[in-house]
VEXBA-302624 format. One line per field, with one value per atom (N, C-alpha, C): x, y, z; residue number from 1; residue in three letters. Coordinates in pm, whole numbers, plus 50000, padded with zeros to 5 digits. Layout:
<rs>
xx (X_...)
yy (Y_...)
zz (Z_...)
i (NUM_...)
aa (ALA_...)
</rs>
This chain:
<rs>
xx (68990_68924_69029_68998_69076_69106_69201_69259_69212_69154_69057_69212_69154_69277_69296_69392_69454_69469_69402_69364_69495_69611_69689_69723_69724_69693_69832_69904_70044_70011_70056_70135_69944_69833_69734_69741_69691_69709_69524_69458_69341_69251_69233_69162_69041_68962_68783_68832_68952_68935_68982_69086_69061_68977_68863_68748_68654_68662_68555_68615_68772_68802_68781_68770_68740_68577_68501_68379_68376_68434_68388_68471_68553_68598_68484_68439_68349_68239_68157_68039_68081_68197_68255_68291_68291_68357_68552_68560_68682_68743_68815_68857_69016_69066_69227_69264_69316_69332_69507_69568_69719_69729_69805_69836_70007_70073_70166_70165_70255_70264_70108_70023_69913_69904_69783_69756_69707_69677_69640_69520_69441_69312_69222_69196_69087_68952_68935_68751_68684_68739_68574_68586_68735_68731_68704_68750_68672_68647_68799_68809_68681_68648_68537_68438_68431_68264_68255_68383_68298_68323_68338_68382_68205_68100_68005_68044_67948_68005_68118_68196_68303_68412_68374_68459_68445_68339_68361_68475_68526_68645_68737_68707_68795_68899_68845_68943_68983_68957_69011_69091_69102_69208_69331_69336_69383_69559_69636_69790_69895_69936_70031_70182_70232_70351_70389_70506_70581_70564_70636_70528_70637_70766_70885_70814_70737_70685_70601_70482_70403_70479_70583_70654_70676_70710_70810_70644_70560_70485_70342_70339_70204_70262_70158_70143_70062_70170_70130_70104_69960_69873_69915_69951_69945_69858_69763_69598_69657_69712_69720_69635_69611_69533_69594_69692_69809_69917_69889_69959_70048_70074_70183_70235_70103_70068_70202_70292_70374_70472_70471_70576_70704_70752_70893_70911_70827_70844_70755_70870_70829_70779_70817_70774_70608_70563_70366_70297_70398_70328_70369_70307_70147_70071_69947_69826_69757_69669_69523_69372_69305_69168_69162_69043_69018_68948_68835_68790_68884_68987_69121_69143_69182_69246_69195_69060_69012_68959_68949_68940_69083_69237_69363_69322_69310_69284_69199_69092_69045_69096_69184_69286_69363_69429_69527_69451_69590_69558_69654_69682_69744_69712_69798_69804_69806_69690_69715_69702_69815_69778_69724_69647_69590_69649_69755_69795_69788_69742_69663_69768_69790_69911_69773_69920_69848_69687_69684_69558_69587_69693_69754_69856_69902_70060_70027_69978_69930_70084_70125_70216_70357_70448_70592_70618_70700_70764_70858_70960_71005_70966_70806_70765_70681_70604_70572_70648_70809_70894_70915_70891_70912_70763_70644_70524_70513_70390_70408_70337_70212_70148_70127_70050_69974_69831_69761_69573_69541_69439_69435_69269_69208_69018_69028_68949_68914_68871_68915_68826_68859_68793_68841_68936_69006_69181_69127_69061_69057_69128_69060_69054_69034_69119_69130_69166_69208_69228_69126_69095_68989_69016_68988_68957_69020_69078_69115_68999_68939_68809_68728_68713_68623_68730_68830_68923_68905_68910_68933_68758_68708_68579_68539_68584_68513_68618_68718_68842_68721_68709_68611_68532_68460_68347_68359_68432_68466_68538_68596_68683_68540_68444_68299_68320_68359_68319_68454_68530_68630_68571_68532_68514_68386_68285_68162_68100_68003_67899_67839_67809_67707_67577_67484_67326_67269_67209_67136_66960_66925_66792_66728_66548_66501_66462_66488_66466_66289_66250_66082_66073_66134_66061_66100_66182_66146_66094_66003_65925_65810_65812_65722_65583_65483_65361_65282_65187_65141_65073_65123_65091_64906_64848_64677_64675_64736_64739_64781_64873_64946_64852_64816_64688_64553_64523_64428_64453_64578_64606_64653_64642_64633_64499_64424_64274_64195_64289_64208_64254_64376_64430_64358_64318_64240_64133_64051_63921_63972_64043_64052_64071_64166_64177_64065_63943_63845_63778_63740_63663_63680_63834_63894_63828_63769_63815_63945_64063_64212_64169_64267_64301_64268_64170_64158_64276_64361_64487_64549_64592_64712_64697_64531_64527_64583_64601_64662_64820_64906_65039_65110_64976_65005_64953_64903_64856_64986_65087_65153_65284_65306_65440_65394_65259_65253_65248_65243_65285_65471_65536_65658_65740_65708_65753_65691_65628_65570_65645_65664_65768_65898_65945_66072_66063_65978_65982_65963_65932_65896_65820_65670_65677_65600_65556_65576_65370_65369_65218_65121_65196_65162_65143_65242_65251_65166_65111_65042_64883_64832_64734_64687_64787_64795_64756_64852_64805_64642_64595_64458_64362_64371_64301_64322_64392_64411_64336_64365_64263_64175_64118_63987_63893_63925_63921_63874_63961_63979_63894_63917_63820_63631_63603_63468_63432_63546_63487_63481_63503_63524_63371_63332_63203_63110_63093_63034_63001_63114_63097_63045_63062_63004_62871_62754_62684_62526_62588_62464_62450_62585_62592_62511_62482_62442_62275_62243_62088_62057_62136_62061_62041_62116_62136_61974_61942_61802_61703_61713_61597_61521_61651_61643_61598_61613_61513_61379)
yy (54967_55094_55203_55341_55430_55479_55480_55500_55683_55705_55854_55954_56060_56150_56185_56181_56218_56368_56445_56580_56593_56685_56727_56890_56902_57050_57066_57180_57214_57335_57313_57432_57483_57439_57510_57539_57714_57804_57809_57742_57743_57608_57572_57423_57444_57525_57576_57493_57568_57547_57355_57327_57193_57094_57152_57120_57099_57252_57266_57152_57138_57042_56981_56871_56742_56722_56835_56848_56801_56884_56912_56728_56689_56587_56447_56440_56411_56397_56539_56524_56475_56502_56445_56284_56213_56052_56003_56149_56143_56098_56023_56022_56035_56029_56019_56184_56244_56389_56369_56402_56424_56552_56588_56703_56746_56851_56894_56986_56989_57045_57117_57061_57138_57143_57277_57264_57158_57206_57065_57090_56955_56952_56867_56974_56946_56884_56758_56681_56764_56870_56955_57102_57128_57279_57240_57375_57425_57299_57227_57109_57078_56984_56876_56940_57069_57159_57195_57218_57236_57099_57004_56888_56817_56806_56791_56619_56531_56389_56323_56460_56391_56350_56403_56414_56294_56195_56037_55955_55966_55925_56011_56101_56188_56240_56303_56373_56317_56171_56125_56009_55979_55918_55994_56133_56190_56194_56260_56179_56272_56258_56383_56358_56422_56349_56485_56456_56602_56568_56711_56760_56645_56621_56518_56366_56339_56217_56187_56299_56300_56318_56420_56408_56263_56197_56088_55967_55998_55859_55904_56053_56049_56136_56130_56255_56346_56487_56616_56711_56796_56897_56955_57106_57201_57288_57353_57431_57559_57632_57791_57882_57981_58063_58193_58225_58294_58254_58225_58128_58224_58318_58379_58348_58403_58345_58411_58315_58392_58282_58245_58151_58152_58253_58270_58201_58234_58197_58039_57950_57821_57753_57814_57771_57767_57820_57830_57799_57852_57850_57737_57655_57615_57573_57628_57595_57545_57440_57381_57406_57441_57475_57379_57349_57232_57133_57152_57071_57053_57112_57065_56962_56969_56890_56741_56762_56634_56585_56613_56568_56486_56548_56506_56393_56402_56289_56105_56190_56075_55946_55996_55937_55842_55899_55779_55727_55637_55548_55616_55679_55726_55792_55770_55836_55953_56033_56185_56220_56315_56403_56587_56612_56748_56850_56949_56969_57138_57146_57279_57354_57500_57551_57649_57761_57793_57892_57921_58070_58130_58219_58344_58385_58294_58266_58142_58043_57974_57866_57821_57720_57799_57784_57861_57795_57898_57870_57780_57750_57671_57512_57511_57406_57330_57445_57482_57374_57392_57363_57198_57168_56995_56959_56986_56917_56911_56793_56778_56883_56924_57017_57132_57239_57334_57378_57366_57363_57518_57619_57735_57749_57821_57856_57979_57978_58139_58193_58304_58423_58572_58642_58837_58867_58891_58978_59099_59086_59212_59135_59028_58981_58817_58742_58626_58530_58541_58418_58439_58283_58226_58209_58200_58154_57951_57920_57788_57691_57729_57598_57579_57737_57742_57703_57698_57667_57549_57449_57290_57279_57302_57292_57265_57381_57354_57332_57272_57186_57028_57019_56862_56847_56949_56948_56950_57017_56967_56849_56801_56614_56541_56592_56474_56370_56355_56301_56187_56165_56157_56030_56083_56026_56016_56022_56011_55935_55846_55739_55794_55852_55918_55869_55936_55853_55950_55883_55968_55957_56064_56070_56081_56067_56099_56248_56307_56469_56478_56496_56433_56599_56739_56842_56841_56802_56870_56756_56668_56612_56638_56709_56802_56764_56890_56777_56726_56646_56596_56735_56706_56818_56829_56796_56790_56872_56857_56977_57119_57089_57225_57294_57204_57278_57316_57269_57314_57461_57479_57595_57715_57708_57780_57827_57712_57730_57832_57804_57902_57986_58038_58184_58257_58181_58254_58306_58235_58243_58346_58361_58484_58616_58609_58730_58800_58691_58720_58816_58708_58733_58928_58962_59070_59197_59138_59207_59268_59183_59238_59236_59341_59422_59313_59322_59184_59176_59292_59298_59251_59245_59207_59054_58985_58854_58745_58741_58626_58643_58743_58768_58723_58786_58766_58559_58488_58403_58318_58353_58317_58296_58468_58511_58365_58322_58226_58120_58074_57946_57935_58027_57997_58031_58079_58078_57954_57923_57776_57622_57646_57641_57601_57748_57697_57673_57687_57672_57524_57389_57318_57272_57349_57336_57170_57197_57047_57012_56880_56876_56981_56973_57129_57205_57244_57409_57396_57353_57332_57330_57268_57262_57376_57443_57539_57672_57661_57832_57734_57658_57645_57687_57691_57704_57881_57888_58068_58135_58060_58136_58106_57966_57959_57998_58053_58127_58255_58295_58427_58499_58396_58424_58399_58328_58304_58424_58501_58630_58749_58779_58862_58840_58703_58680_58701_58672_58729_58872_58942_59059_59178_59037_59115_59120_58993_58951_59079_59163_59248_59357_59392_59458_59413_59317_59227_59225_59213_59248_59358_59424_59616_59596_59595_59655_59587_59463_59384_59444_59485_59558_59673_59759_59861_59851_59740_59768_59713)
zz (83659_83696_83712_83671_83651_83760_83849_83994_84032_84136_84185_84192_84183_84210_84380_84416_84546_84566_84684_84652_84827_84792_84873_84897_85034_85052_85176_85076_85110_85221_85385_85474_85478_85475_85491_85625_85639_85781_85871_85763_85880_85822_85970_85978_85941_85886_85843_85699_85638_85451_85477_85565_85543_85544_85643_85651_85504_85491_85346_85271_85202_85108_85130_85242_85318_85231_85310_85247_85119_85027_84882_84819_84887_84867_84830_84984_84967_84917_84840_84738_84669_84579_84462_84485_84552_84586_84623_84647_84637_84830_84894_85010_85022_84972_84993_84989_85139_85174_85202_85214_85239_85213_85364_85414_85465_85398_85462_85518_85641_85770_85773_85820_85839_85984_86033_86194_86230_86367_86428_86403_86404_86336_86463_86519_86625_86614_86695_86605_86689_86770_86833_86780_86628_86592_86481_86436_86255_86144_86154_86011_86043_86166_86162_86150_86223_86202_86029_85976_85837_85764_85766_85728_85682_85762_85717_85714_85638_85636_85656_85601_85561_85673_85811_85974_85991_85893_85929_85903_85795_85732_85638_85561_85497_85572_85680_85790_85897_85952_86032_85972_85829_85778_85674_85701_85613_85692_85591_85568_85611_85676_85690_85611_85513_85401_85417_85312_85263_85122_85062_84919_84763_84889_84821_84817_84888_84870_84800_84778_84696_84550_84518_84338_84337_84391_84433_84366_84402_84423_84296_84300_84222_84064_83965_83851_83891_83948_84023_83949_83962_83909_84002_83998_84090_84066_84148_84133_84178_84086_84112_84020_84107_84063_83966_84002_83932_83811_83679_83618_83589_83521_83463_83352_83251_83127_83015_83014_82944_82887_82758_82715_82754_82756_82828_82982_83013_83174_83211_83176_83174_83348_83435_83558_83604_83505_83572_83374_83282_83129_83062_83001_83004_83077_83110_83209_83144_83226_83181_83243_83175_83308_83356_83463_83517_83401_83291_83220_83088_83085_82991_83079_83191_83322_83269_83330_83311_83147_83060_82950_82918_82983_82970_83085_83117_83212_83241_83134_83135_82995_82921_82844_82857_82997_83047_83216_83243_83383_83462_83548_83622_83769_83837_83997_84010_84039_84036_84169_84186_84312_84242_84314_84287_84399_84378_84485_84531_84618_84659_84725_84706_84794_84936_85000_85116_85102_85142_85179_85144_85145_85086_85006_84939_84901_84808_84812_84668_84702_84566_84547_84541_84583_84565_84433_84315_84219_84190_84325_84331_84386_84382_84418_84292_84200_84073_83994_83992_83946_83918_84034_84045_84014_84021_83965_83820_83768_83617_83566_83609_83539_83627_83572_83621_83584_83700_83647_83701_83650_83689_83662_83731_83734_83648_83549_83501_83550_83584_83644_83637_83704_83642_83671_83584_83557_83645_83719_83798_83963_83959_84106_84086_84024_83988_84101_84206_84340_84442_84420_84503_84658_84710_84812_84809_84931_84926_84897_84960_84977_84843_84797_84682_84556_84572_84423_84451_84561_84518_84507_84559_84540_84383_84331_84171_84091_84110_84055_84068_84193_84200_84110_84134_84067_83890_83854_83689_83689_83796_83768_83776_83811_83830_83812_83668_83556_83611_83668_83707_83818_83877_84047_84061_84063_84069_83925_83987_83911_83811_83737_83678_83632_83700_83698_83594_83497_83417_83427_83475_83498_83390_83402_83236_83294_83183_83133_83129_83266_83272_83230_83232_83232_83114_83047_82892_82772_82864_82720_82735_82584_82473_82528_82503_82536_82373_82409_82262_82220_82028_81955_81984_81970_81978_82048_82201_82307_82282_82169_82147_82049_81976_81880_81919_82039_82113_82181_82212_82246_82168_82033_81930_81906_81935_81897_81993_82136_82271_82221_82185_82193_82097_81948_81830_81885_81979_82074_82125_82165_82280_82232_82098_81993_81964_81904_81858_81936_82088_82235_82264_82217_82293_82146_82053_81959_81901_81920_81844_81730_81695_81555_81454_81374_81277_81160_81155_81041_81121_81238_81309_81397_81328_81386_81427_81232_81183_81207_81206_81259_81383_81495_81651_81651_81589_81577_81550_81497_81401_81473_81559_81654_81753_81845_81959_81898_81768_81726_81719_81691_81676_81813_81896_82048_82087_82070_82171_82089_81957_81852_81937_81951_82035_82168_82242_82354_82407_82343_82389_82500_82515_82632_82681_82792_82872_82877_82897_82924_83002_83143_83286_83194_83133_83095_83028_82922_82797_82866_82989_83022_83110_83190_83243_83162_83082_82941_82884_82854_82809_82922_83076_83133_83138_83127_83116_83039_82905_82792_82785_82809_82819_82950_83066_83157_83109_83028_83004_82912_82785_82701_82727_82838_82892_82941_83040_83080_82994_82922_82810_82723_82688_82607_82743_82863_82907_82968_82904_82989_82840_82739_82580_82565_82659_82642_82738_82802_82867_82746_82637_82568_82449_82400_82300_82380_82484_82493_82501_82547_82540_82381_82337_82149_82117_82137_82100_82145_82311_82368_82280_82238_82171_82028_81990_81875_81852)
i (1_1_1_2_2_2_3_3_3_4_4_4_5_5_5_6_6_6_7_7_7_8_8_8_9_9_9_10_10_10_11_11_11_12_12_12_13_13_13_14_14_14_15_15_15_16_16_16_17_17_17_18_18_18_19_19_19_20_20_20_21_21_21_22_22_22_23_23_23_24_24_24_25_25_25_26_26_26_27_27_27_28_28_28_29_29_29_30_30_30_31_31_31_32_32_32_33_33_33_34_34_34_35_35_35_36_36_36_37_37_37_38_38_38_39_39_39_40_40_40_41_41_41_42_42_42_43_43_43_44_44_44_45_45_45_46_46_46_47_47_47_48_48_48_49_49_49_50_50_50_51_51_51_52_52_52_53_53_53_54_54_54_55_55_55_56_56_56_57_57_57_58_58_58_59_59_59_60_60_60_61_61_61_62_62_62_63_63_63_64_64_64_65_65_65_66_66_66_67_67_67_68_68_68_69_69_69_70_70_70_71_71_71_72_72_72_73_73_73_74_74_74_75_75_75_76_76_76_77_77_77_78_78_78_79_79_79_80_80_80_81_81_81_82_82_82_83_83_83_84_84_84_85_85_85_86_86_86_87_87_87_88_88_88_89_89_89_90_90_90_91_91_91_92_92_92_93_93_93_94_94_94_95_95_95_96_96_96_97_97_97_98_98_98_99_99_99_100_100_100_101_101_101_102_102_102_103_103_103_104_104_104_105_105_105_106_106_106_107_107_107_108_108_108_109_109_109_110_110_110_111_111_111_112_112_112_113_113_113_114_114_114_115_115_115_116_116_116_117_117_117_118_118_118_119_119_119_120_120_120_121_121_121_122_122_122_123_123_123_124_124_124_125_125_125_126_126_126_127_127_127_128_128_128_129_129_129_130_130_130_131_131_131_132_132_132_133_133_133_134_134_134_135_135_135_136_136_136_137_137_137_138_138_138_139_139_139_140_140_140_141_141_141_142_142_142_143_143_143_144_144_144_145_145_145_146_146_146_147_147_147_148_148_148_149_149_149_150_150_150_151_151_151_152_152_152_153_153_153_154_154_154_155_155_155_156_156_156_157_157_157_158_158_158_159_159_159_160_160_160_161_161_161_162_162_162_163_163_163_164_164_164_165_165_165_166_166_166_167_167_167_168_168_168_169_169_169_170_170_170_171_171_171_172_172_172_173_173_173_174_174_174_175_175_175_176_176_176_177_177_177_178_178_178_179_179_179_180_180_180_181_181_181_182_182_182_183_183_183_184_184_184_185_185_185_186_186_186_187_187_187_188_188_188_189_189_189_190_190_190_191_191_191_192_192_192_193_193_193_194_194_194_195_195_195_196_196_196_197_197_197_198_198_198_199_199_199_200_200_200_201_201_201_202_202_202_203_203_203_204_204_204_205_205_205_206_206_206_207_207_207_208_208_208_209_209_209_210_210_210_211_211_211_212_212_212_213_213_213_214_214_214_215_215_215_216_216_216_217_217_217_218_218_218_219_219_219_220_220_220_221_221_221_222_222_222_223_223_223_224_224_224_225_225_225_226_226_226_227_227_227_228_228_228_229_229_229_230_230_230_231_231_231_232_232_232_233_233_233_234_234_234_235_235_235_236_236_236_237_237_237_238_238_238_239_239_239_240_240_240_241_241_241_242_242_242_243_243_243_244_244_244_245_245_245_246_246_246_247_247_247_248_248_248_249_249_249_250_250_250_251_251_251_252_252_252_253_253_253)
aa (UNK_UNK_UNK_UNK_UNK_UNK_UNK_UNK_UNK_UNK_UNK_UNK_UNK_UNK_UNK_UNK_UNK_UNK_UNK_UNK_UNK_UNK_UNK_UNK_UNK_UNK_UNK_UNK_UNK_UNK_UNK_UNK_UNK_UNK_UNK_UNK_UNK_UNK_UNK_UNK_UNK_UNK_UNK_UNK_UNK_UNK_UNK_UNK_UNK_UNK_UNK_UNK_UNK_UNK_UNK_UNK_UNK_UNK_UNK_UNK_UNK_UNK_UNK_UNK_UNK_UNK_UNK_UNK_UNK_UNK_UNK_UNK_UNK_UNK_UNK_UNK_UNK_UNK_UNK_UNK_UNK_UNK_UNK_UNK_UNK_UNK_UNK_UNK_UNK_UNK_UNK_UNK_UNK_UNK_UNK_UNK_UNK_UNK_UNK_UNK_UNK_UNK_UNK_UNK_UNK_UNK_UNK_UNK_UNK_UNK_UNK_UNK_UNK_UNK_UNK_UNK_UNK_UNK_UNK_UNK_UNK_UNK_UNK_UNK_UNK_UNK_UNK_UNK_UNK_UNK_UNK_UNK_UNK_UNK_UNK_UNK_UNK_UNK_UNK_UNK_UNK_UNK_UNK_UNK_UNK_UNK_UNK_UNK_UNK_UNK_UNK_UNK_UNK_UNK_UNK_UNK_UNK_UNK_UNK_UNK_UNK_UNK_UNK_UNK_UNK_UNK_UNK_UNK_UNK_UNK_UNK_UNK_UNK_UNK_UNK_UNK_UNK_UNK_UNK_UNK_UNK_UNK_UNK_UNK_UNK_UNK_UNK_UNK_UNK_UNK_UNK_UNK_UNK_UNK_UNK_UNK_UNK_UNK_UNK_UNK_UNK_UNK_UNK_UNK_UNK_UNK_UNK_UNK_UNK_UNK_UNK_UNK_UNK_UNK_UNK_UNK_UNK_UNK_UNK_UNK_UNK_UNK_UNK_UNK_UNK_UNK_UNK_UNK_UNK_UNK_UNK_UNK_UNK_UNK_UNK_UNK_UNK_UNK_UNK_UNK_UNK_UNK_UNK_UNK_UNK_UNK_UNK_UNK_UNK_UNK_UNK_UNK_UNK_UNK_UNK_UNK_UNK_UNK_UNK_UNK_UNK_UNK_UNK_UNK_UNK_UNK_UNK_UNK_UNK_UNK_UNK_UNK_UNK_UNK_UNK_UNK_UNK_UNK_UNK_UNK_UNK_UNK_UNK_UNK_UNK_UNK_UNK_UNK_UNK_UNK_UNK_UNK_UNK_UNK_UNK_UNK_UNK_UNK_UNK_UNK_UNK_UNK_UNK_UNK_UNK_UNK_UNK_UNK_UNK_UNK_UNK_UNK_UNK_UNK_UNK_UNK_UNK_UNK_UNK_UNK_UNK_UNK_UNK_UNK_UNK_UNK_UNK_UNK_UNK_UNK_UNK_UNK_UNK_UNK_UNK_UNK_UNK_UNK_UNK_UNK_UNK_UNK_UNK_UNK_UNK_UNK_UNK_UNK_UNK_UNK_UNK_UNK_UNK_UNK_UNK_UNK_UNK_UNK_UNK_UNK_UNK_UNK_UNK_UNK_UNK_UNK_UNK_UNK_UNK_UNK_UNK_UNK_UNK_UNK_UNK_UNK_UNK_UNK_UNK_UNK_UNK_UNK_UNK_UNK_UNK_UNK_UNK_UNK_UNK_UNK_UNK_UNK_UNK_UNK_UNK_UNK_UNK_UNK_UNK_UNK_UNK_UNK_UNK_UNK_UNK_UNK_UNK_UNK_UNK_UNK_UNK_UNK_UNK_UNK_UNK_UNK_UNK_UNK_UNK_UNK_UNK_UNK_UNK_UNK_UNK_UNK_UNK_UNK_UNK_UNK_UNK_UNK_UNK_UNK_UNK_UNK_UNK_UNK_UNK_UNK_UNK_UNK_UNK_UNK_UNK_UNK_UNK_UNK_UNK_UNK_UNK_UNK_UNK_UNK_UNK_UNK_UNK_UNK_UNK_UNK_UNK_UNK_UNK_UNK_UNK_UNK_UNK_UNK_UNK_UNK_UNK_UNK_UNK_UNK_UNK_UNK_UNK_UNK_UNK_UNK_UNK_UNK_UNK_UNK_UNK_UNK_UNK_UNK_UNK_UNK_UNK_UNK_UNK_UNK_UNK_UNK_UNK_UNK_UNK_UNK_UNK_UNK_UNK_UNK_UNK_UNK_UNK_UNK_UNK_UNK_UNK_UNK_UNK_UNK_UNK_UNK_UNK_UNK_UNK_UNK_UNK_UNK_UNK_UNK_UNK_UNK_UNK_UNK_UNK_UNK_UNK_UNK_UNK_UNK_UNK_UNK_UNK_UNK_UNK_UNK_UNK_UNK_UNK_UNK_UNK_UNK_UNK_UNK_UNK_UNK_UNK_UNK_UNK_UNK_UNK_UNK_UNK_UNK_UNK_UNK_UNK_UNK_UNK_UNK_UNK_UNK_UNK_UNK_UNK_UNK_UNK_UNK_UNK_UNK_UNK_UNK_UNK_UNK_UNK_UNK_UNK_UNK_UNK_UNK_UNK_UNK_UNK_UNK_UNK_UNK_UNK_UNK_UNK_UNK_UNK_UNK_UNK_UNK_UNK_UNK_UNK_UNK_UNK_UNK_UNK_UNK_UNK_UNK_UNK_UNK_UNK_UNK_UNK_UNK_UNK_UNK_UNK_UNK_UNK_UNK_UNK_UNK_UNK_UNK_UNK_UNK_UNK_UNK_UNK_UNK_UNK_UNK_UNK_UNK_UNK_UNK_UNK_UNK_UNK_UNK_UNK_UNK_UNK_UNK_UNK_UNK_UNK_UNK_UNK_UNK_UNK_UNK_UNK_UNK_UNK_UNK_UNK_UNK_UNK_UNK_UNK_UNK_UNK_UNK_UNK_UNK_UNK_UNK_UNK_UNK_UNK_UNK_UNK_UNK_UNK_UNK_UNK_UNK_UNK_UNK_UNK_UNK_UNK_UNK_UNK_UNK_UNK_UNK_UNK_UNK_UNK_UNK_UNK_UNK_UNK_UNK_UNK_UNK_UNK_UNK_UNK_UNK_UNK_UNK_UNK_UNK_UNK_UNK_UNK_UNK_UNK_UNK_UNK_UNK_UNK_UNK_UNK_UNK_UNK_UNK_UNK_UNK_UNK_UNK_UNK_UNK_UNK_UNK_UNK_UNK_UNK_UNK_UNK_UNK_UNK_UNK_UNK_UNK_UNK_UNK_UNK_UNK_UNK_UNK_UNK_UNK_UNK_UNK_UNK_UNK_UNK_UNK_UNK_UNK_UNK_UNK_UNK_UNK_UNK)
</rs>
């Protein structure tokens, strides 16, 4: 079995984001946290209040190392948000997104640490330096750094595939409903064209446009029974509201 990645968070300045990662650790299946020099992590402050499940074991077995032990023992991703996209400048260039990350990843067998720098200040260059890679989030060249919690957050969340089981459910909303149904609802809508008196040049056209939207739309049994009760709803009131008109005209002659 392909060994989980080890998620390590360098000099973090507030116990809330260690919390959240703890958290986000957790949805994903991930438990192994190692921490350098972090605060103290109080079980009645922030970590454990935002920690969520995870104050059961994520955060009360998590590691306190330095960032030398971790080069020393794992294959280190560093998660900056700032790459410094520039061939010349080999200390941050080449980057991988996170789903480069893990597509490289799921290739080989290896010990990964994922390693998170501070709140405000990210990974030092000279720390950059000694890890194997560099992983970076897309986002707007206007305002591209995340937030701590939310960068490992959806770093996890694209390793999924990584750390978590994958259950495949059946796709109950998108199977088609039977054609009979669907042709029944061609048949209400013609009814209803008629019912409304539409344009008799523009019948067969508009007849034509709701066959090829429903076409692509695939829709589902519900839906399919739902729009028949509409039109045939619809089109009932319409013939009856044709039908006081249709006895005057008789009276009258």
């Amino acid at each position: 079995m392909r060994p989980k990645p080890v998620v390590v968070v360098v000099e973090p300045e507030t116990p809330g984001n260690v919390g959240t990662i703890a958290r986000a650790m957790k949805n994903f299946g991930l438990t192994d946290l190692k921490l350098v020099d972090p605060p103290e992590l109080d079980p009645d402050g922030e970590a454990y209040g935002f920690a969520g499940h995870a104050r059961e074991d994520v955060l009360p077995n998590a590691e306190e190392v330095s960032l030398e032990e971790v080069i020393e023992t794992y294959h280190t991703v560093g998660c900056t948000a700032i790459t410094g996209e520039d061939s010349r400048r080999h200390v941050r260039f080449p980057f991988k997104t996170p789903v480069e990350l893990r597509d490289s990843l799921k290739t080989v067998e290896t010990r990964t640490a994922l390693v998170f720098g501070r709140e405000g200040r990210g990974l030092h260059n000279r720390e950059i330096e000694q890890l194997d890679e560099v992983c970076s989030i897309p986002a707007s060249d206007e305002y591209p750094v995340l937030n701590l919690g939310q960068a490992a957050t959806i770093m996890l969340y694209e390793l999924r595939e990584l750390t978590v089981e994958q259950t495949q459910l059946p796709d109950v909303e998108r199977l088609r409903a039977e054609e009979p149904d669907i042709e029944r609802l061609y048949a209400y809508f013609a009814a209803f064209l008629a019912a409304q008196n539409y344009n008799d040049r523009k019948r067969a056209k508009t007849q034509r446009l709701l066959r090829r939207l429903i076409g692509r739309a695939h829709p589902t049994d519900r839906e399919i029974h739902t729009l028949l009760g509409v039109f045939r709803q619809a089109t009932n009131q319409l013939n009856e509201a044709s039908e006081p008109e249709a006895d005057s005209a008789t009276t009258n002659q």
